[in-house]
N, CA, C and O atoms as CSV, one atom per row, in Angstrom:
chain,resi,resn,atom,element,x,y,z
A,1,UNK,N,N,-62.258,-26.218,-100.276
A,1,UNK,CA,C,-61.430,-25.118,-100.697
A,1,UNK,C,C,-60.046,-25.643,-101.048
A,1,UNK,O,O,-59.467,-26.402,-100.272
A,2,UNK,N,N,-59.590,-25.319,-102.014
A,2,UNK,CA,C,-58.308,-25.984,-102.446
A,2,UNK,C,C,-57.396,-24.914,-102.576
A,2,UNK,O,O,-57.757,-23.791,-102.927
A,3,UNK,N,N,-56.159,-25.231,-102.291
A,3,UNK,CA,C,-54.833,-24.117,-102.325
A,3,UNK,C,C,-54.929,-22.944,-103.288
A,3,UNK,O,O,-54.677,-21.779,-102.983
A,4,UNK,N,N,-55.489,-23.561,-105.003
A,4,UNK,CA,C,-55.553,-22.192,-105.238
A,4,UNK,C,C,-56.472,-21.699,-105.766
A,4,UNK,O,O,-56.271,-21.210,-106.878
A,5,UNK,N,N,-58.080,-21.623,-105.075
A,5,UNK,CA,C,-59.102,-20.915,-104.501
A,5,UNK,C,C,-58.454,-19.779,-103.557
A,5,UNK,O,O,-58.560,-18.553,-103.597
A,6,UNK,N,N,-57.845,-20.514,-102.819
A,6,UNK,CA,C,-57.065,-19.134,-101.315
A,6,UNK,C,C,-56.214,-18.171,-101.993
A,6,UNK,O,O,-56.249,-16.958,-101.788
A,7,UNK,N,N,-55.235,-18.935,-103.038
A,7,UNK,CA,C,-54.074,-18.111,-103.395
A,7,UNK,C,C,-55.218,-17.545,-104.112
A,7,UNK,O,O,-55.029,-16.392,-103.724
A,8,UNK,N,N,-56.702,-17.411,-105.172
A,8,UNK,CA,C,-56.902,-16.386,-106.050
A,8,UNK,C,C,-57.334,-15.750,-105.117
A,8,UNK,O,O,-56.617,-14.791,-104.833
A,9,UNK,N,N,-58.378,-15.895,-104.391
A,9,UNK,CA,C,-59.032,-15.200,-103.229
A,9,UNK,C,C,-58.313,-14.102,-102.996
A,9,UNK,O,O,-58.588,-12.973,-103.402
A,10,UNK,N,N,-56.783,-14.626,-101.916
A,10,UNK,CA,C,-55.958,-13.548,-101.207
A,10,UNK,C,C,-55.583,-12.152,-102.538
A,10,UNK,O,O,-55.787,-10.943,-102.430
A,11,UNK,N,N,-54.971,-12.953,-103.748
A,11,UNK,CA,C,-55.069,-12.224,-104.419
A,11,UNK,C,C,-55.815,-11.101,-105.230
A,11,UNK,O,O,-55.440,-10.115,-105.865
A,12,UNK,N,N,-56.971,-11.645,-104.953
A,12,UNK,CA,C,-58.063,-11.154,-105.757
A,12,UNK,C,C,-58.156,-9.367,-104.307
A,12,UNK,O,O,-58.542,-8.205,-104.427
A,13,UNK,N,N,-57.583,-10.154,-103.210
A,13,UNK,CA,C,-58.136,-9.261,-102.295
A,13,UNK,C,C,-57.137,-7.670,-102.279
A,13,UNK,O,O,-57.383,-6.466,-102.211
A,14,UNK,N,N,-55.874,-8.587,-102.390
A,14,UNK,CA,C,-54.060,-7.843,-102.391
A,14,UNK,C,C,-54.564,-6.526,-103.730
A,14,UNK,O,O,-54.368,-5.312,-103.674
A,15,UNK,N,N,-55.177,-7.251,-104.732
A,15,UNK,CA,C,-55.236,-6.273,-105.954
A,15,UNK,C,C,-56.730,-5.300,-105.525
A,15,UNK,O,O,-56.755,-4.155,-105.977
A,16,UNK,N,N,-57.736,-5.694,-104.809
A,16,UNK,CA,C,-58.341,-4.611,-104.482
A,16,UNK,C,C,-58.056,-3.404,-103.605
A,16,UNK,O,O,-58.622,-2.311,-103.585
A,17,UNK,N,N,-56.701,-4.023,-102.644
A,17,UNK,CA,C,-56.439,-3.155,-101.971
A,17,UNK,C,C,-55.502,-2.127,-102.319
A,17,UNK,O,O,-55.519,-0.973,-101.891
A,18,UNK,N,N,-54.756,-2.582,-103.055
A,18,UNK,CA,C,-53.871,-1.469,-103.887
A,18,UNK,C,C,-54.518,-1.028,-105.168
A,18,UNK,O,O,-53.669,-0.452,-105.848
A,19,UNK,N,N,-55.546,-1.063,-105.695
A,19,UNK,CA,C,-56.418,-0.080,-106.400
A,19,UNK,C,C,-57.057,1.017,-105.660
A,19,UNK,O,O,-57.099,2.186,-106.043
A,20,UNK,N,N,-57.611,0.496,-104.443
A,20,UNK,CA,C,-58.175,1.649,-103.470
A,20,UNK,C,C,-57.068,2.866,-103.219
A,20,UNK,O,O,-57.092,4.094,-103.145
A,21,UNK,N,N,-56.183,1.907,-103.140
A,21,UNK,CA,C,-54.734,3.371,-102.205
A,21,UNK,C,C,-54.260,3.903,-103.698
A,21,UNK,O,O,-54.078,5.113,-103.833
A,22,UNK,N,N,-54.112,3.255,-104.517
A,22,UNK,CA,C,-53.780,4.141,-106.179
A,22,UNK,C,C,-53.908,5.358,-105.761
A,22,UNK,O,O,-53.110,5.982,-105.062
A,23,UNK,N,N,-55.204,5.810,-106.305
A,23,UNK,CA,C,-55.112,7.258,-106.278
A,23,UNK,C,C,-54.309,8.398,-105.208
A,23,UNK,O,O,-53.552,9.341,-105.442
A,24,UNK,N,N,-54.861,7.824,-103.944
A,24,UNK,CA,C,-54.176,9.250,-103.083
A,24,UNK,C,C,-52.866,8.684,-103.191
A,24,UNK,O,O,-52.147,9.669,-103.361
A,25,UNK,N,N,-52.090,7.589,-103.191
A,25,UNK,CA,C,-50.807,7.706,-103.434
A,25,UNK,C,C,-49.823,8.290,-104.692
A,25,UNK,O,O,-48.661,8.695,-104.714
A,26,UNK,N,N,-51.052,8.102,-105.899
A,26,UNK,CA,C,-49.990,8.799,-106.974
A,26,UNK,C,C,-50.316,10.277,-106.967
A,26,UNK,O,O,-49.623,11.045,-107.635
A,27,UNK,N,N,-51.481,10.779,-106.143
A,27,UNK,CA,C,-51.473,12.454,-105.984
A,27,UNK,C,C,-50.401,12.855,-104.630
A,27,UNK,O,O,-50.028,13.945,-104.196
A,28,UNK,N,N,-50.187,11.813,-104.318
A,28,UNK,CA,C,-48.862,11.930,-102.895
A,28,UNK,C,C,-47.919,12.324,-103.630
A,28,UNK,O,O,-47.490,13.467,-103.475
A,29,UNK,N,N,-47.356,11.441,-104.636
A,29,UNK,CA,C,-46.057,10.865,-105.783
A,29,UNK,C,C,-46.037,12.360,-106.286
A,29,UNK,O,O,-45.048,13.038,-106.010
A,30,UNK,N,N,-47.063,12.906,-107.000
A,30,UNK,CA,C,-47.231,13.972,-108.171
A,30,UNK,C,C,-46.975,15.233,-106.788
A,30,UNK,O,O,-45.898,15.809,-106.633
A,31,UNK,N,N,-47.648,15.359,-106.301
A,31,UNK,CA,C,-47.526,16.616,-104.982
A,31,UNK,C,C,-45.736,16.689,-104.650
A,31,UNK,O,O,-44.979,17.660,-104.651
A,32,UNK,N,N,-45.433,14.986,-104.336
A,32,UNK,CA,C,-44.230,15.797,-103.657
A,32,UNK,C,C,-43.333,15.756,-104.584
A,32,UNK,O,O,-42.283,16.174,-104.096
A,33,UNK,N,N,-43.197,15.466,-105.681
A,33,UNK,CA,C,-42.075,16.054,-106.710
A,33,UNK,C,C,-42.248,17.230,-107.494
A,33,UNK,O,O,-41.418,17.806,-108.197
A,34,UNK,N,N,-43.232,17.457,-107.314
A,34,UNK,CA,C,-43.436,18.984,-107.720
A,34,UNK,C,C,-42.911,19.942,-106.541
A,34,UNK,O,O,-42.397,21.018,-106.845
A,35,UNK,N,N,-43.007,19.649,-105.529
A,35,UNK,CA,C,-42.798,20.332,-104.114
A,35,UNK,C,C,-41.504,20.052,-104.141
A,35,UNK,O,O,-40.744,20.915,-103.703
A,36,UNK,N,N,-41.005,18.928,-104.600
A,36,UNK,CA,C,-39.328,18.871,-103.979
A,36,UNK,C,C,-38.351,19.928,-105.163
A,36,UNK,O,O,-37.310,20.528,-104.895
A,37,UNK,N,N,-39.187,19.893,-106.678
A,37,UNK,CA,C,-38.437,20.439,-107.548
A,37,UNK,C,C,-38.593,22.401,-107.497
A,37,UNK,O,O,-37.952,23.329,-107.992
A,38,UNK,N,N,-39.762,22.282,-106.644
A,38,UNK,CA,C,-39.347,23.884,-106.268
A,38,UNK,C,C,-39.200,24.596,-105.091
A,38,UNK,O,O,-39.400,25.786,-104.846
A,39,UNK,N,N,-38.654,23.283,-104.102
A,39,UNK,CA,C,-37.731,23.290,-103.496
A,39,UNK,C,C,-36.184,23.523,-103.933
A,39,UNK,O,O,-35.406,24.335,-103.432
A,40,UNK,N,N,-35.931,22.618,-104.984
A,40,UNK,CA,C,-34.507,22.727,-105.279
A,40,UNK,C,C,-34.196,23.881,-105.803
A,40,UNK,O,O,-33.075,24.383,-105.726
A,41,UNK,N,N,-35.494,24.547,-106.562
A,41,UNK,CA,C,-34.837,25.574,-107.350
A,41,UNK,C,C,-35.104,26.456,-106.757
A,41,UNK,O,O,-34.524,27.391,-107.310
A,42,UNK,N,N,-35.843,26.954,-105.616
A,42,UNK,CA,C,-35.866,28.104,-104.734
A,42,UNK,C,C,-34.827,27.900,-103.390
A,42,UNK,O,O,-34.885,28.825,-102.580
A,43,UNK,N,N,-33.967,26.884,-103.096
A,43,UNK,CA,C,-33.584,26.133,-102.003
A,43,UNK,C,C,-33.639,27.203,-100.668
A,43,UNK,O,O,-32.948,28.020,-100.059
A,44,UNK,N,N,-35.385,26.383,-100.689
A,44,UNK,CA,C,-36.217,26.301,-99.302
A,44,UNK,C,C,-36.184,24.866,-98.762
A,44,UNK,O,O,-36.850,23.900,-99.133
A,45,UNK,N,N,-35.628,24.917,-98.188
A,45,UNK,CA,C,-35.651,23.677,-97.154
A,45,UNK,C,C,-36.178,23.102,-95.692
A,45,UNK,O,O,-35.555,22.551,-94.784
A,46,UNK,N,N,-37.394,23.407,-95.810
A,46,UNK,CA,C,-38.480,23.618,-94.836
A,46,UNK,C,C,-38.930,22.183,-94.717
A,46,UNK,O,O,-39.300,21.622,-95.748
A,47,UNK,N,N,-38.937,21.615,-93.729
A,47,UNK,CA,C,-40.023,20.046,-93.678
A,47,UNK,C,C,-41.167,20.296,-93.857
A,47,UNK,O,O,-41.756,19.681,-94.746
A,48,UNK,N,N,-41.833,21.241,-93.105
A,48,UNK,CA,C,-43.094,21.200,-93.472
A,48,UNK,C,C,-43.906,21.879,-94.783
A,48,UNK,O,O,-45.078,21.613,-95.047
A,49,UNK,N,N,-43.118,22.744,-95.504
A,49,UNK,CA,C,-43.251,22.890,-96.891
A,49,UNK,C,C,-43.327,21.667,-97.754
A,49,UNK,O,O,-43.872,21.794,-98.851
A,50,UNK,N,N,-42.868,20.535,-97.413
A,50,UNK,CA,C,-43.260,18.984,-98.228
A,50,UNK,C,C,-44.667,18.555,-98.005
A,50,UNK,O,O,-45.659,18.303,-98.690
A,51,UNK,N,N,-44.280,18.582,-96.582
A,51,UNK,CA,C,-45.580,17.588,-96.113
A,51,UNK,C,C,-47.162,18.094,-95.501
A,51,UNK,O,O,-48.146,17.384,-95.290
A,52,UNK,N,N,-47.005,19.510,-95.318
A,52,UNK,CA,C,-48.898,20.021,-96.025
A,52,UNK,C,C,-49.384,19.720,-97.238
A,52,UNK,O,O,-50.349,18.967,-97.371
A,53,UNK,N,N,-48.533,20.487,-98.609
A,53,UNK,CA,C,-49.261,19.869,-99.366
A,53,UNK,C,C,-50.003,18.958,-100.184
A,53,UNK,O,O,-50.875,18.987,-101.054
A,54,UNK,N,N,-49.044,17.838,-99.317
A,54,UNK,CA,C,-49.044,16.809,-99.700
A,54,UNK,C,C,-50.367,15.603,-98.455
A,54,UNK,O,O,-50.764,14.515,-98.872
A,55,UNK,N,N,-50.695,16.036,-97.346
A,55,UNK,CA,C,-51.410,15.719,-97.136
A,55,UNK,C,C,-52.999,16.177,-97.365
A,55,UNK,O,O,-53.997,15.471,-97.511
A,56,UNK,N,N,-52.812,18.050,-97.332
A,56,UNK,CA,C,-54.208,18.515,-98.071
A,56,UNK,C,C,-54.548,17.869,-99.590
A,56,UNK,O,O,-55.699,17.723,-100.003
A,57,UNK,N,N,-53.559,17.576,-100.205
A,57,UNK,CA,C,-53.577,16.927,-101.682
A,57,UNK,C,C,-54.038,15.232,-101.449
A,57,UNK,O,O,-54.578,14.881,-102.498
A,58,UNK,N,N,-54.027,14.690,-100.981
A,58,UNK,CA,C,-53.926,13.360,-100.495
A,58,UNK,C,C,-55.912,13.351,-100.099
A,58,UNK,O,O,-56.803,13.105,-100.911
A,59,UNK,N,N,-56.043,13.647,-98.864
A,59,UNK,CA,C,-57.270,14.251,-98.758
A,59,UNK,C,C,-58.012,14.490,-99.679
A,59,UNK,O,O,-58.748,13.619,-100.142
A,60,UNK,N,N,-57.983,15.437,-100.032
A,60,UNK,CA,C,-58.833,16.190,-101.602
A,60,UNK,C,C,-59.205,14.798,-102.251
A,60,UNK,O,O,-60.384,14.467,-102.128
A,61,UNK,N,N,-58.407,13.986,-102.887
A,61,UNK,CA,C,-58.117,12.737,-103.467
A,61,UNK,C,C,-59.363,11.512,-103.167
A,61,UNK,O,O,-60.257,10.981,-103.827
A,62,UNK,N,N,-58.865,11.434,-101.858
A,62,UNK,CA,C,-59.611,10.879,-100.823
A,62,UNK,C,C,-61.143,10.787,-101.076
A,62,UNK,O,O,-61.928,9.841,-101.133
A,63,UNK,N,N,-61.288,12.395,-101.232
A,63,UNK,CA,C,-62.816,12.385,-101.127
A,63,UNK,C,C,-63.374,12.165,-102.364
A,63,UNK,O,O,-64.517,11.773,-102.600
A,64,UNK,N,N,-62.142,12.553,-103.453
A,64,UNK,CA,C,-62.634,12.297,-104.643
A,64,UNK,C,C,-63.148,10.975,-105.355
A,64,UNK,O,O,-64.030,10.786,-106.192
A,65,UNK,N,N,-62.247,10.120,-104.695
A,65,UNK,CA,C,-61.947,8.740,-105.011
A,65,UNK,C,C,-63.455,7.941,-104.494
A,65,UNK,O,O,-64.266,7.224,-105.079
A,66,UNK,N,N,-63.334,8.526,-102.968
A,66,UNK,CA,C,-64.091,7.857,-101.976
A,66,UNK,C,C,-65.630,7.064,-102.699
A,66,UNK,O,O,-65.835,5.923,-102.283
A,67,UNK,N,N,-66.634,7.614,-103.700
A,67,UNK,CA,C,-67.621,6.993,-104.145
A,67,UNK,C,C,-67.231,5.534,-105.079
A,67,UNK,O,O,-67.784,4.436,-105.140
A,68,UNK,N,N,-66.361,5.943,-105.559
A,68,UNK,CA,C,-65.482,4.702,-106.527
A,68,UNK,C,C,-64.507,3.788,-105.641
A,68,UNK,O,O,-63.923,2.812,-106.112
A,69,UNK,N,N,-64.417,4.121,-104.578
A,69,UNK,CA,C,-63.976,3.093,-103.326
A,69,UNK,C,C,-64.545,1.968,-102.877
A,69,UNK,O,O,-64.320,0.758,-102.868
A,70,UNK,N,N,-65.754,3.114,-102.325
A,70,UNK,CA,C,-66.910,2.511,-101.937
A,70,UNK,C,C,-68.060,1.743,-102.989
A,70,UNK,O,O,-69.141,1.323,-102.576
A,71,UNK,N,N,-67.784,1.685,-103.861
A,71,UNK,CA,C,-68.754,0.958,-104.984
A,71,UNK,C,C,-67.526,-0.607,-105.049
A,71,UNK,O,O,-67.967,-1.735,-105.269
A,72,UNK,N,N,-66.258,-0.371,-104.851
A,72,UNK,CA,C,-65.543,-1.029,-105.218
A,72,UNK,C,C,-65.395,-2.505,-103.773
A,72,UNK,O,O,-65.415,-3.730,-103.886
A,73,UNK,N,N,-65.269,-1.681,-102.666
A,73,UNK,CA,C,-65.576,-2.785,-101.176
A,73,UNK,C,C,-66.782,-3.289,-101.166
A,73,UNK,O,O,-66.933,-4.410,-100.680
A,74,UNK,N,N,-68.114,-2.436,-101.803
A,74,UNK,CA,C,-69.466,-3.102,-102.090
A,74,UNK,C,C,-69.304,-4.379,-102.749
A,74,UNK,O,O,-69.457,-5.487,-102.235
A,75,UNK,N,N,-68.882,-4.030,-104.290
A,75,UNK,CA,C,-69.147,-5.217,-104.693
A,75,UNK,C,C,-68.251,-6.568,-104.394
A,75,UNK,O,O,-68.731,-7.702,-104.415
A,76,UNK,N,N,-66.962,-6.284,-104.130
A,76,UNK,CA,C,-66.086,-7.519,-103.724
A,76,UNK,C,C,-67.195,-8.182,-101.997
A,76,UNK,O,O,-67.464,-9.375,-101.860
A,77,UNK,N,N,-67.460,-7.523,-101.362
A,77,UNK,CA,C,-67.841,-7.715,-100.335
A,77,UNK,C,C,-69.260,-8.245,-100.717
A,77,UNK,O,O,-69.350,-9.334,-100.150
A,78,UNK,N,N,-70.194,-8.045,-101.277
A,78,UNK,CA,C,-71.119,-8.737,-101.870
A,78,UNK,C,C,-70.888,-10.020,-102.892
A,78,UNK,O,O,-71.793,-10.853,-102.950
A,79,UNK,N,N,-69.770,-10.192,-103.651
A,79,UNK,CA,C,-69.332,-11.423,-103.830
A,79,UNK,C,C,-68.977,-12.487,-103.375
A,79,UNK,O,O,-69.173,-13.672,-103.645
A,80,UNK,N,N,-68.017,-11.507,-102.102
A,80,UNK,CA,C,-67.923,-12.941,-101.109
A,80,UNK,C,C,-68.891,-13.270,-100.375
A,80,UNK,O,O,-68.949,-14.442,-100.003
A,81,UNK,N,N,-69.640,-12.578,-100.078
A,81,UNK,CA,C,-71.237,-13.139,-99.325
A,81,UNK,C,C,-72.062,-13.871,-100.361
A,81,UNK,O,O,-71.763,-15.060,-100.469
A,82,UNK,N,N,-72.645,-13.609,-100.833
A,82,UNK,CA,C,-72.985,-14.348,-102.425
A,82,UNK,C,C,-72.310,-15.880,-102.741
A,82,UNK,O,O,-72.884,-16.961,-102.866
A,83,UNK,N,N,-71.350,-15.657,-102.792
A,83,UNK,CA,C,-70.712,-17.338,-102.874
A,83,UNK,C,C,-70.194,-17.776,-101.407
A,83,UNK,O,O,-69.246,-18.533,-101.614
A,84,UNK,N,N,-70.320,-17.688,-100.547
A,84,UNK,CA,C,-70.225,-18.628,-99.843
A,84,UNK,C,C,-70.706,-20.014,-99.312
A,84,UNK,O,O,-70.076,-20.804,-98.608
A,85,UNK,N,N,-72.111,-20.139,-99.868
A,85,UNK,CA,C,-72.207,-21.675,-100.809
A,85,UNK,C,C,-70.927,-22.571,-101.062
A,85,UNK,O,O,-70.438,-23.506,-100.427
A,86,UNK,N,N,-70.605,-21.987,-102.124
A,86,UNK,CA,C,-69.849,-22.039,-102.939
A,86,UNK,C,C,-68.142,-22.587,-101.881
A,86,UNK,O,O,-67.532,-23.654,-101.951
A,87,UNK,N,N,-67.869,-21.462,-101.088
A,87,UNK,CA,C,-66.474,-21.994,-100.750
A,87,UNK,C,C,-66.568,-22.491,-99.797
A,87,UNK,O,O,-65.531,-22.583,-99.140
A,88,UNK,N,N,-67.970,-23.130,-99.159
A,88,UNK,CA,C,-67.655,-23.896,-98.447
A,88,UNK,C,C,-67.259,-25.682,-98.777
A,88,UNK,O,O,-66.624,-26.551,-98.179
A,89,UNK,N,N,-68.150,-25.588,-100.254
A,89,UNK,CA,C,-68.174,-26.830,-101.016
A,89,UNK,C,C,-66.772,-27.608,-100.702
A,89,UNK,O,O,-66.539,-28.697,-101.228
C-alpha cells in the first residue's frame, strides 16, 4: 500500500460521506431560511419555531434519501471487500 492508495482511499471515503449527509443538510439549509425569513417578517421569535421544522424536514429527507444511501454504502463497501487482494499487494 503506498501513501497515495491511503490518501485516495480516505478520500474516496471523506466524499462518500458527505454525499450521504447532502441531502438532509441542504433540506436543513432550505427549511431554516425559509423559517428565519418569516420569522423576520412576522417577528416571531420563538426557538422552537426554527427547530421543528427543521428536524421533521430533515427526517422526511432521511427517508427519502435512505434507498440511495443505502445502494451507495453497498457498493463502496462491496468494493472494498472485492479488492482486498489487491491492497494487500
Amino acid at each position: 500500500m503506498t501513501p497515495d492508495f491511503v490518501i485516495g482511499f480516505g478520500r474516496q471515503a471523506i466524499e462518500l460521506t458527505l454525499m450521504m449527509a447532502l441531502p438532509m443538510l441542504g433540506v436543513g439549509l432550505t427549511v431554516g431560511v425559509v423559517v428565519s425569513i418569516i420569522q423576520a417578517a412576522t417577528q416571531i421569535q420563538e426557538m422552537t419555531l426554527s427547530f421543528i421544522p427543521k428536524i421533521v424536514c430533515m427526517f422526511l429527507a432521511l427517508l427519502l434519501a435512505l434507498p440511495w444511501i443505502m445502494d451507495q454504502i453497498l457498493a463502496f463497501t462491496r468494493g472494498v471487500l472485492t479488492n482486498i487482494p489487491h491492497y494487500v499487494r
